[in-house]
Structure formats: C-alpha cells, structure tokens
C-alpha positions as CSV (number, residue, x, y, z in Angstrom):
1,X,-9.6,-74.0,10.8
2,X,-7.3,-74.9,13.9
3,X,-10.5,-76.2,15.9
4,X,-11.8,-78.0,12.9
5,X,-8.6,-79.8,12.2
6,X,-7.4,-80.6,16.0
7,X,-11.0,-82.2,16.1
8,X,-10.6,-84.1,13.8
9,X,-7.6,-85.5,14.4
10,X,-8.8,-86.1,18.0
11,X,-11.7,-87.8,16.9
12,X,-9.8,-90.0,14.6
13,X,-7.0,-91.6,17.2
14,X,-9.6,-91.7,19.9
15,X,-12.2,-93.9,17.6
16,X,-8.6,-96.3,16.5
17,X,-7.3,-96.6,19.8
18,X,-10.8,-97.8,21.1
19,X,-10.6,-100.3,18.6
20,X,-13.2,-99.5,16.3
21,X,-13.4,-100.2,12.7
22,X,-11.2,-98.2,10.5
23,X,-14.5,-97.9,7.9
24,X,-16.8,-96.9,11.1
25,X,-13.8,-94.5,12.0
26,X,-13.6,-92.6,9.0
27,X,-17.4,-92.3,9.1
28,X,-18.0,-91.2,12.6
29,X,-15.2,-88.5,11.8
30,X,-16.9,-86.2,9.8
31,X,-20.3,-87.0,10.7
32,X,-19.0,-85.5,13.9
33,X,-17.2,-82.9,12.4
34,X,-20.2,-81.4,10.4
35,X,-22.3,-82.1,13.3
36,X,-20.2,-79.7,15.5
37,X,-19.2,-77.3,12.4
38,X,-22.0,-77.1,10.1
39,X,-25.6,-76.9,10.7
40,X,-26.8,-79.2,7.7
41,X,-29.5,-82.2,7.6
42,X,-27.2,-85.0,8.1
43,X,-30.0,-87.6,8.1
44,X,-30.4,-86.8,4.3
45,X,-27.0,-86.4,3.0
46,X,-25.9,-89.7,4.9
47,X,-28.0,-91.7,2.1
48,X,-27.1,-90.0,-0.5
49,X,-23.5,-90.2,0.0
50,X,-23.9,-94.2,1.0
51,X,-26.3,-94.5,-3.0
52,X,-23.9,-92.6,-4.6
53,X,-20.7,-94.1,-3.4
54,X,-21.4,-97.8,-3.3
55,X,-23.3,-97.4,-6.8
56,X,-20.5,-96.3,-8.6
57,X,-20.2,-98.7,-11.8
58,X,-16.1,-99.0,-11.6
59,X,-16.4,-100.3,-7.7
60,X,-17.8,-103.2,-9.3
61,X,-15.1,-104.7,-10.6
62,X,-13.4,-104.6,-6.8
63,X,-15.7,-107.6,-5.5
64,X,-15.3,-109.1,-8.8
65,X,-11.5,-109.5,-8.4
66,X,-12.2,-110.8,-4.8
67,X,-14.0,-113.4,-5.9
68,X,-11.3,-114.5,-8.9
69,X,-8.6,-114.3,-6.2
70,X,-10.9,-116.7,-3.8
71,X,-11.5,-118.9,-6.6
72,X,-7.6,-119.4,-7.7
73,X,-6.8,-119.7,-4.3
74,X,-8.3,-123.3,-4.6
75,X,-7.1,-124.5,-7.4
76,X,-3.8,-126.2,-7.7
77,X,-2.1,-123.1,-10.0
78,X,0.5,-122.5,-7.5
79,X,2.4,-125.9,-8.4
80,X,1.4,-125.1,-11.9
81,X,3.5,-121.5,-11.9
82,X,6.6,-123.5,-10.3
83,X,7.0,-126.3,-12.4
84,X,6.5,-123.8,-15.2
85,X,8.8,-121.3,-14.3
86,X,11.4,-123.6,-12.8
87,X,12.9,-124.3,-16.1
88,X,13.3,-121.0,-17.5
89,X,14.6,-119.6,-14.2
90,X,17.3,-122.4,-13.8
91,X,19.7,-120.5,-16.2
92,X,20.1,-117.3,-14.4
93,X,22.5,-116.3,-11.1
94,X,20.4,-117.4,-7.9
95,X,18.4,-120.1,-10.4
96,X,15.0,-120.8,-8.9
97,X,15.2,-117.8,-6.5
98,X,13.7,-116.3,-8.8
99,X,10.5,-118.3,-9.4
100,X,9.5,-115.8,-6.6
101,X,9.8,-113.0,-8.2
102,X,8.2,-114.1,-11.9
103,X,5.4,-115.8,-10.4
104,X,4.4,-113.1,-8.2
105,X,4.6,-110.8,-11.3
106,X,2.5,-113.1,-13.6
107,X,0.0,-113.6,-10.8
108,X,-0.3,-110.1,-9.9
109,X,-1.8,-109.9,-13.6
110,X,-4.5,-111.7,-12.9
111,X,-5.3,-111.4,-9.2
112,X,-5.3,-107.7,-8.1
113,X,-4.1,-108.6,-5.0
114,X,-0.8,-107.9,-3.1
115,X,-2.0,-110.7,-0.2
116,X,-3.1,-113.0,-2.7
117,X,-0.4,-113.2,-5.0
118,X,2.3,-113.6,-2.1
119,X,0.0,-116.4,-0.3
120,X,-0.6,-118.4,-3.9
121,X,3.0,-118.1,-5.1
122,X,4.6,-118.8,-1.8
123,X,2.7,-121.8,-0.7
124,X,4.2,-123.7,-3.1
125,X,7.6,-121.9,-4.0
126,X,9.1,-121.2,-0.4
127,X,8.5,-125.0,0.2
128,X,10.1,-126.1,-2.8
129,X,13.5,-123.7,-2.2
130,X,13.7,-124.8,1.6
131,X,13.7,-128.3,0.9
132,X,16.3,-127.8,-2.1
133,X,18.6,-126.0,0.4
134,X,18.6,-122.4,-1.1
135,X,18.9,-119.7,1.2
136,X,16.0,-119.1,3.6
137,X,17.1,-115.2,3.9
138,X,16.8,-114.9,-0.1
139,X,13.4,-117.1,0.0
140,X,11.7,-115.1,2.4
141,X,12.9,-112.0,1.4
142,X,12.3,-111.9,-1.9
143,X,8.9,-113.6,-1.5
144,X,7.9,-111.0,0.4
145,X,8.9,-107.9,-1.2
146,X,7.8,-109.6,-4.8
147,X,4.2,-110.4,-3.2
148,X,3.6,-106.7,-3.0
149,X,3.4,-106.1,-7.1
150,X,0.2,-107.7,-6.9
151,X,-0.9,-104.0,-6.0
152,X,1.1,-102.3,-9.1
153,X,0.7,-104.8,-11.8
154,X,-3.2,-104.2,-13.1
155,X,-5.3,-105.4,-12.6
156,X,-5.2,-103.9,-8.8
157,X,-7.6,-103.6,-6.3
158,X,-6.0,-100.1,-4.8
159,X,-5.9,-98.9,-7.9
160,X,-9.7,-99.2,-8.4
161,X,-10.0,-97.6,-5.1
162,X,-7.7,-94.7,-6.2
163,X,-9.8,-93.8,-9.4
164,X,-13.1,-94.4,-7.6
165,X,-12.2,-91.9,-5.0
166,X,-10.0,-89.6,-7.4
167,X,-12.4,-90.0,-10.1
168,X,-9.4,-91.0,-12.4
169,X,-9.8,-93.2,-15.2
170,X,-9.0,-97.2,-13.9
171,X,-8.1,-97.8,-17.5
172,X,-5.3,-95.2,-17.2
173,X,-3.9,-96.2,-14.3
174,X,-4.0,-100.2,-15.1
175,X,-2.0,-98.8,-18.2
176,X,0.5,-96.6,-15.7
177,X,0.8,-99.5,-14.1
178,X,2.6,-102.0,-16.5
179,X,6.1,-100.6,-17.1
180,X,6.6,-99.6,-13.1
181,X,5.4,-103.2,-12.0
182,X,8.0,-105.2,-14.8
183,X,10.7,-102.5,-14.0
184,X,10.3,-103.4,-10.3
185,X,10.2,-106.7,-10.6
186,X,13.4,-106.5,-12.7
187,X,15.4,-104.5,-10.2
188,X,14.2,-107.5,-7.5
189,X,15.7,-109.9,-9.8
190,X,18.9,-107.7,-10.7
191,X,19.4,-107.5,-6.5
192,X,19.1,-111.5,-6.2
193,X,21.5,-112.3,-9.3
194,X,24.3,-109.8,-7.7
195,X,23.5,-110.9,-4.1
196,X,24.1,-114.6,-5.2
197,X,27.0,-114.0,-6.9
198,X,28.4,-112.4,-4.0
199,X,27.2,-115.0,-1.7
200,X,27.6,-118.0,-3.3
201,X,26.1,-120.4,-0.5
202,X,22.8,-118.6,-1.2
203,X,22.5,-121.3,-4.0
204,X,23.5,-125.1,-2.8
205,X,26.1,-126.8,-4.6
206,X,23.7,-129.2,-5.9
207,X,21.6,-126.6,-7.4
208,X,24.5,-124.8,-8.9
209,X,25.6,-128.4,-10.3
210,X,22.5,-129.2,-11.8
211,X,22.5,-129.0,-16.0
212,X,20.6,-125.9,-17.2
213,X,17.2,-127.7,-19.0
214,X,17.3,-127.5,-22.9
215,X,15.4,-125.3,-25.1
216,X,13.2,-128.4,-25.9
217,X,12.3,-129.2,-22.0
218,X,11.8,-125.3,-21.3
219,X,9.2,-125.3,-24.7
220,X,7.7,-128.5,-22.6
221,X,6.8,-126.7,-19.9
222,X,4.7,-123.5,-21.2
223,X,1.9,-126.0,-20.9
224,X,1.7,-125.8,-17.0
225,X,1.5,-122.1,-17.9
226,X,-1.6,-122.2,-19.8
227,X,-4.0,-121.7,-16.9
228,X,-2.2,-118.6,-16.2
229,X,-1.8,-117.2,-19.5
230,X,-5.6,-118.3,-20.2
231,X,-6.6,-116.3,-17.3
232,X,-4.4,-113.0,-18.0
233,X,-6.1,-113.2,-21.8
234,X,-9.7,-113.0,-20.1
235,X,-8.7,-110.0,-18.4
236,X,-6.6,-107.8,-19.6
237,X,-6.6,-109.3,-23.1
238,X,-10.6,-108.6,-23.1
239,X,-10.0,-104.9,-21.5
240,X,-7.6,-103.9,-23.8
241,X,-8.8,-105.3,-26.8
242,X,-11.9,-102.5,-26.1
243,X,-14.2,-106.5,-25.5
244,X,-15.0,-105.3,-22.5
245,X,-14.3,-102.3,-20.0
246,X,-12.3,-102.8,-16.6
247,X,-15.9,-104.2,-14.4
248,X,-16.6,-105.8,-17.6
249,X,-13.4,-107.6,-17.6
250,X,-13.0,-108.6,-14.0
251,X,-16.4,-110.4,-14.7
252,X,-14.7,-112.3,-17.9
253,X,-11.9,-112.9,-15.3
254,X,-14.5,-114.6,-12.8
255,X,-16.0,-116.9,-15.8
256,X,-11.8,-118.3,-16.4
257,X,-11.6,-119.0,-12.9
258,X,-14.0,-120.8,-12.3
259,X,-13.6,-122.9,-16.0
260,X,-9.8,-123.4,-14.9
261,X,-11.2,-124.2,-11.3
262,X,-13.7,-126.5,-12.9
263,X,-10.9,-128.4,-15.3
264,X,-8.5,-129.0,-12.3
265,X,-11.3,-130.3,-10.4
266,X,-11.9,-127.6,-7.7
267,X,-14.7,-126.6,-8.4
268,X,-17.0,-128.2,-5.7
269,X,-20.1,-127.0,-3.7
270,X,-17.8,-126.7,-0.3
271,X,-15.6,-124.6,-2.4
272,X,-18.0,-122.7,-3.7
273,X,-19.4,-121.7,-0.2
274,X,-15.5,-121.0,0.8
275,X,-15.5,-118.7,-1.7
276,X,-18.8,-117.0,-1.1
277,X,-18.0,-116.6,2.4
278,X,-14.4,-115.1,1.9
279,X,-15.5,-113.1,-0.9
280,X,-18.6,-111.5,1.1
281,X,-16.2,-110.7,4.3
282,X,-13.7,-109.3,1.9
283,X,-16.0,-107.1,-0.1
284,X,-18.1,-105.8,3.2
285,X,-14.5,-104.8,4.9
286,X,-13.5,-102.6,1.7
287,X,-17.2,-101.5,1.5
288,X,-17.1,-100.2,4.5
289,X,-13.7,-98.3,4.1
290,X,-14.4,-96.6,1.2
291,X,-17.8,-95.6,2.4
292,X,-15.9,-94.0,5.5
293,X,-13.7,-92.5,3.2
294,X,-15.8,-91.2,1.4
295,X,-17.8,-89.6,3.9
296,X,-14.8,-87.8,5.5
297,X,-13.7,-87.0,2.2
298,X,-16.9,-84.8,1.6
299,X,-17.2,-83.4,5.2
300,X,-13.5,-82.0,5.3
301,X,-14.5,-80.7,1.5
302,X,-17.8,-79.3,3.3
303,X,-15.5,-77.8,6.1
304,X,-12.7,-76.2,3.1
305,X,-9.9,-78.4,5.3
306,X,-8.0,-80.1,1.9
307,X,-7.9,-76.1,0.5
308,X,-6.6,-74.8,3.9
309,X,-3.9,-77.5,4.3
310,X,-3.1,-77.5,0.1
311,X,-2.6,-73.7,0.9
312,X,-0.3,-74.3,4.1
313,X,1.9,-76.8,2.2
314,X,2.3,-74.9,-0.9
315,X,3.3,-71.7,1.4
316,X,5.9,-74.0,2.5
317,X,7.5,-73.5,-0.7
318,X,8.9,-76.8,-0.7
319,X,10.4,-78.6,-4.4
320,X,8.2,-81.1,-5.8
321,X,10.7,-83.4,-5.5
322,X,11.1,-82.3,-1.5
323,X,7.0,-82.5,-1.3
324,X,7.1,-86.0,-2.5
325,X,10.5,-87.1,-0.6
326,X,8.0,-85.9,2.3
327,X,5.3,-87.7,1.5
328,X,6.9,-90.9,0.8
329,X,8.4,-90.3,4.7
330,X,5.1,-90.1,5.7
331,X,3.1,-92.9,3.9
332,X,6.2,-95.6,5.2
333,X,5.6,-93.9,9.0
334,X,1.8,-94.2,8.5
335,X,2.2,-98.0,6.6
336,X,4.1,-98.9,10.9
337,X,0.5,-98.5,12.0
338,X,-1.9,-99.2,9.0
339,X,-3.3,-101.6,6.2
340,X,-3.1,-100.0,2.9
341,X,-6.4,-99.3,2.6
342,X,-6.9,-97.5,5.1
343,X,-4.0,-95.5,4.6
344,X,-5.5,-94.5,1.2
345,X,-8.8,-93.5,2.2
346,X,-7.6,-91.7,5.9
347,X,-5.1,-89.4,3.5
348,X,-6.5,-88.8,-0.3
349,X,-9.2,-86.0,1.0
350,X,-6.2,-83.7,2.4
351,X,-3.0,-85.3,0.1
352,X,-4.8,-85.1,-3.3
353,X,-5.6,-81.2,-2.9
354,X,-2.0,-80.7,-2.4
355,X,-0.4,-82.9,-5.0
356,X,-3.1,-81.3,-7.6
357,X,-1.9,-77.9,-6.5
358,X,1.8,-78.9,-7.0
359,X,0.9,-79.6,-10.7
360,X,1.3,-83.3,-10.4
361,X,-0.1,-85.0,-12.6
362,X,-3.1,-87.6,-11.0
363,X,-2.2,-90.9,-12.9
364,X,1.3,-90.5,-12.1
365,X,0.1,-90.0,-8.1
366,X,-1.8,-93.1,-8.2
367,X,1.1,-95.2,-9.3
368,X,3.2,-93.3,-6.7
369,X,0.8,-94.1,-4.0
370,X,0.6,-97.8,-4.9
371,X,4.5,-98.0,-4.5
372,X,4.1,-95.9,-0.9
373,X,1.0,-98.4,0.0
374,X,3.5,-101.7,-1.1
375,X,6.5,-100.4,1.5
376,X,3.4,-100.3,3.9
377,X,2.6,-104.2,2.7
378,X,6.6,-105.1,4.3
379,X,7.0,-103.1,6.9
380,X,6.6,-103.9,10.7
381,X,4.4,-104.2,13.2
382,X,1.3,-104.1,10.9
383,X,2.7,-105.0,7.1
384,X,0.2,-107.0,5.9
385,X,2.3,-109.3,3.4
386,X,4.7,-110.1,6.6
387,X,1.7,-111.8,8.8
388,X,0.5,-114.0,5.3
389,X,4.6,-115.3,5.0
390,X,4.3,-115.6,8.9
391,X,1.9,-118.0,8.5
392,X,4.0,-120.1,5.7
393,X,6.7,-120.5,7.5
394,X,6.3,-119.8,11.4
395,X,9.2,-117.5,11.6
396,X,9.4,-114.2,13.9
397,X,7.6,-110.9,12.5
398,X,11.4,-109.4,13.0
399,X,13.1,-111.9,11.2
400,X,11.1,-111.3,8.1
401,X,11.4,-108.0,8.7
402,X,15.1,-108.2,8.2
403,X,15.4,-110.4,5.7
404,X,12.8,-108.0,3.6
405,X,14.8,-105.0,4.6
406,X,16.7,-104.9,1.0
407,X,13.6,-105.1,-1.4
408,X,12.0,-102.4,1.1
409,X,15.4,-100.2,0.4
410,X,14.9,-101.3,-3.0
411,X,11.1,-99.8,-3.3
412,X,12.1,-96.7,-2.0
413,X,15.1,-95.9,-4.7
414,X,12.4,-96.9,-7.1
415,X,9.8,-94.2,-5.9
416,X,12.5,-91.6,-6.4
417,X,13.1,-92.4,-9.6
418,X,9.8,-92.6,-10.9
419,X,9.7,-89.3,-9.2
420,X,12.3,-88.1,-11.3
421,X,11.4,-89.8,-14.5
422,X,7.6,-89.7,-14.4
423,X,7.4,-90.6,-18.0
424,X,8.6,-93.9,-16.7
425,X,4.5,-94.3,-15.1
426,X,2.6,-91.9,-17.9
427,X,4.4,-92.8,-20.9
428,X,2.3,-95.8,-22.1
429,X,-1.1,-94.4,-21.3
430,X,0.0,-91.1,-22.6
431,X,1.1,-93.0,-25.8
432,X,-1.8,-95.2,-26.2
433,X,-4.2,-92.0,-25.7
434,X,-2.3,-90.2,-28.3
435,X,-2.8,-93.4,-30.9
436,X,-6.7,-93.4,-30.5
C-alpha cells in the first residue's frame, strides 16, 4: 500500500508543478495508478466513468447556476442591492459597513457563487464607502471575508459538487446550509459593530452625523430590492415549495435572470454571447475537475487506498473533535496552494472514508467542508476571492490579506463551533425530514 500511495502522490505534484490542469491531473493519476497496479481494460472503464459521471441529473443544475451568475453579472443589481440596503443598514454601529455583509448574504441566495457574489456586491459597494470616507481596512476586509458565503448560503455550486461526488442529497445540504450561512454572516456583522465602536474613525464624522432614514424612506426602498427578492423566489421559493427539484430550480432561476436582465435593459445579443462564452469556459473547467475527481476517486477505491488510510487514521485514536481540528489544519494549508475545487475533489476519495468511519454524519461534513473551502477563498498566495477584490481596488495581494485576517480568524472559531454543536448545520433538515 506504501508503493501505491508514494506513487501517487508523486504523480500528483509532478503533473501540478509541470503546470498541467488540475482536471487533467486528477485524471492522469489513477489512470496511471491502475495502469501500474491493476491489470484491468482501462480503454473501457475510461467511458464509462466519463457517461456515468457527467450524466448525473443533479450536475445539471451546476452550469445552470453559471449561467444565472453570468447573466446578473450584467445587469445593474449591484446598485440596486446598495441603494436598498443603505437605508436599513444606516441605523446600526459601522452604518453602511455593513451593506457588505447583507448584500453578499442576499446574493449568495441567488448566485451559488463565492467569486460572484464578492465581484457583484463589491463593484458597487467598495466604491460607494471609499468615496464616503469609511475605513478602507473595514471595506476591504469585510468585503472579502462576506464574498465567501456565496459558497454556504444555497444555492451553492460546491455544495452540488459535494453531493454529486458523495452521493448526498443537494436538497439536504442546501437546507444544512441556511442557519450556518445567516449565523456567519451575523458574527461578521457583530465583529464590525464592536470594531467600530472601538475605532471610531472607521466611520467619518459625516456619516456618523448623518440622520438615521425614517420608517417611511426605509419602506421606500424595498422596491430596489424586488429584483433580488424576485430572483430568490424562483429559486429557492420553487425548490422548496416541492415546484421544482434543485436542477429544476436553477433552470426557473435562469428564466428570472434573464426577465430581470430583460426589464433593466441588459439583455442584448453582445451580452448574450458574453454570457455563452463565460458560461461555456466556466462549465468545461468544473467539468473537467470533477471528471478527474472522479476518476481518481474510483482508482484509489479500485486500489482499497481510502480503507487503508480510514484504517491508519482511526488507529490513531484521535477525538473527533482532534480529527476535525486536524483536518481543518489541513484544508487552510492545502487552501495556500489551491482553488476550492480542486481542493474538494484532490481530498474527498481518501477524507470521506475516514470522516464516515469516525461516525460523522455526511450532511454535517459537507457544510464543514464548505466553511474549510471559504478560509481557502481568503487566504494567500492563491485565495481566489483576494485576486477578484485585487482587481476592484488595485491594492497589494498582502494588504488584503491583512485587512481580511479577522473574518479568516472569525471562520475558523465558527468551524469549531459547528463542530461542537452540529445540530447547529443538521437541525433544519433533520427537522424538515421529520415533518414530511
């Protein structure tokens, strides 16, 4: 097993650091593996694994998503979510500072995508609290680690990824996903009301002079919030409603996008080809990945490498709190070096064996691994969400870094605790199954 495992392994980093695709990594891997291991008629099993994989009926709903995200990207929804927001925000400690953090969460319902949501939200927003003086640091910061609950709050695209390779119901994990995401997003918004109030230049005078709106001018401005709300009704209203499944109601989410897209007149045939393009590039990279995964997947299965390492670590004896405190170690090491993705599909084949043998439960891993996979989203030199605010705001990869430092701290005292309290991730799908 020693052989098998060191080969691997050496196969993998020699393939990354030649610079090949992480999809045509994963792939070459254990087709190299079961060549050298296993005498079995590769040149059949190769197609069946490709069918079998990229035919599954809940990987539809990924390229679905893609292509809402590419479609909202164009439209002007971004203002919309400010100037909505703005006066409801106003009344709490750090004021608009936390448009960041509200947007990113409403958007995050609709988009499925940690990149997206941070690039839409932040286009508009970071502009809007630069020139109105607030703190940079706090702007950045909490753009930044906010972006990432586009991957927690469902619909999300690693999620879809997680069940298609765990073969875990999506519709339970979208449901996992809910109370984490808002609890998140709460505890960013708890750090930026006490950071402000300990740091009261975070907020310009002129801000913290300005009149809180009425009741009647906050009512005033829902209606900039009724693309959004619109668009959150087509998907998750239709999905959990029992309308439509999850694919089913990523397509209903497509149809709002491109009537809202159509309405704020941005829905023209250069746009359209935009979108195609993006949406094909997208889809053919994640196609790619998970059909690499998967391959690996079956070859280390083929080769009994998940059992010999789920054996290993359980000889260990280690705590399940100690196993996951490990693997959360590991995931923000690996998250240095890779997208999140990747990091998914390069670890579930040997990680999933061990966390089943543990007893933990598999919807509660999921939403464990999206929380690992958003530290890997801020953290340097390769954290995704850190490159798309680099491009906002031409700052240094460091300086972002740094100013994103407390929501990553943040992140990580969250994973312990819904380590501790899983009920906080299983309690609403646990609860809805036990109501059906």
């Amino acid at each position: 097993m020693g052989s098998i495992v060191s080969t691997m392994f050496a196969v993998l980093f020699a393939a990354l650091a030649g610079g090949i695709w992480i999809g045509l990594t994963l792939m070459l891997t254990g087709l190299i593996l079961l060549a050298i291991f296993r005498d079995i008629p590769l040149d059949k099993l190769l197609p069946q694994w490709t069918w079998n994989i990229l035919t599954t009926s809940e990987l539809l709903a990924l390229p679905l998503f893609i292509i809402m995200g590419e479609l909202l990207f164009r439209t002007r929804l971004s203002s919309a979510l400010f100037s909505g927001l703005a006066p409801w925000a106003g009344f709490l400690p750090g004021r608009l500072l936390h448009v960041n953090v509200i947007g990113c969460s409403i958007f995050a319902a609709i988009s499925g995508s940690s990149a997206a949501t941070t690039q839409v939200v932040g286009r508009i927003s970071l502009t809007e609290l630069l020139r109105r003086g607030y703190s940079k640091d706090v702007a950045i910061g909490s753009l930044a680690g906010a972006g990432t609950l586009g991957f927690l709050i469902p619909p999300s695209n690693i999620l879809i990824i997680y069940g298609v390779l765990a073969e875990v119901s999506i519709l339970k994990l979208f449901t996992a996903g809910f109370i984490p995401g808002f609890l998140l997003a709460g505890a960013f918004m708890l750090w930026i009301m006490l950071h402000t109030a300990m740091r009261r230049d975070l907020v310009p005078a002129s801000e913290r002079a300005l009149r809180h709106a009425s009741l009647g001018e906050r009512l005033a401005s829902l209606k900039e919030l009724g693309p959004v709300v619109f668009l959150i009704l087509c998907v998750l209203g239709s999905m959990y409603a029992g309308i439509a499944t999850p694919s089913e109601s990523a397509a209903v989410g497509v149809l709002g996008a491109v009537i809202v897209s159509w309405l704020q007149g941005a829905l023209s045939w250069t746009a359209l080809r935009d979108v195609c393009i993006g949406a094909v590039q997208t889809c053919s990279m994640i196609g790619l990945i998970v059909l690499g995964a998967n391959i690996l997947g079956n070859a280390t299965a083929f080769l009994g490498v998940p059992r010999a390492v789920a054996d290993f670590v359980v000889g260990l004896g280690l705590s399940p709190f100690m196993l996951v405190v490990a693997l959360t170690i590991f995931y923000i090491m690996l998250g240095c070096f890779l997208d999140g993705f990747s990091m998914i599909v390069m670890t579930l084949p040997i990680v999933f064996p061990i966390i089943k043998a543990a007893g933990f439960d598999e919807v509660w891993f999921g939403i464990f691994l999206v929380l690992v996979v958003e530290m890997a989203q801020i953290t340097p030199p390769v954290g995704f969400n850190l490159f798309v605010i680099q491009g906002l705001v031409r700052e240094g990869l460091g300086y972002i870094a740094r100013v994103t430092l407390p929501y990553l701290i943040i992140m990580i005292l969250f994973t312990m605790a819904v380590t501790v309290f899983p009920e906080i991730a299983l309690w609403l799908p646990q609860t809805l199954a036990g109501g059906k």
